[in-house]
N, C-alpha and C positions, 0 to 999 in steps of 0.2 A: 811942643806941638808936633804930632806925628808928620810923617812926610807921606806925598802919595803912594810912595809903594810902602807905605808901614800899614799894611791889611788892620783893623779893626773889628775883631772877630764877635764882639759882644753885639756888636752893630748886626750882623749876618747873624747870632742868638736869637735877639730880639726880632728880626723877621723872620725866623723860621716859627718863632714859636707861636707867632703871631697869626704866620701863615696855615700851621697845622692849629691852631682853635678854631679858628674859620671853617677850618674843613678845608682848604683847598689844597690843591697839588703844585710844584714850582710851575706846570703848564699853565693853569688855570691862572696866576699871579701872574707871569709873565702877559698871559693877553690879557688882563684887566689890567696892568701895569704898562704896556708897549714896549715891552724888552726882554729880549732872547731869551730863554729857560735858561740858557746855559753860562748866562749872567748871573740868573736869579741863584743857579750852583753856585757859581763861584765865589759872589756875597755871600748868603749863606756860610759858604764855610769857610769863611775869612781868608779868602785867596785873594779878593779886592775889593776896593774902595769904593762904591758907588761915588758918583758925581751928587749936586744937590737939589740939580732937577731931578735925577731917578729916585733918588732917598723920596722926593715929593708925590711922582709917579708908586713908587711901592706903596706910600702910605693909603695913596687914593684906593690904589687895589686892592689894597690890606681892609679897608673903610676904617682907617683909625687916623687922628691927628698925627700931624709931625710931632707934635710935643711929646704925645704920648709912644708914640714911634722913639723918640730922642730917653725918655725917660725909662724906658725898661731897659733900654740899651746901657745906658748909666748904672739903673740898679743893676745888672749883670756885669759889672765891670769891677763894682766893689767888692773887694777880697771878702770870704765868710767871714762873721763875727762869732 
């Protein structure tokens, strides 16, 4: 089990890529999300660990489910085959 400062960087993948289909910019996610831009950086590029209310809050801003939030995050974790 990772520790909290073990960054999760597939996790910060999955919402960026999520973030740019959307069309939005980290400003734009942060105000539909309620949290800093400079959070949304640093998730993003796996420099930290969101909490599991924000992972909840990105998803809302993102308009995609946690699952599916949780799920691309997974598939980008799996080494290529």
């Amino acid at each position: 089990m990772p520790h909290q400062d073990d960054p999760q960087p597939a996790l910060g993948q999955a919402i960026y890529r999520l973030r740019r289909d959307a069309g939005q910019t980290q400003v734009q996610l942060s105000e539909a999300a309620d949290i800093h831009s400079t959070w949304i950086s640093r998730i993003e590029s796996g420099n930290t660990n969101p909490t599991w209310g924000n992972v909840r809050r990105i998803a809302v801003g993102l308009g995609v489910r946690m699952s599916d939030l949780a799920a691309l995050a997974e598939e980008l974790e799996q080494p290529p085959s």
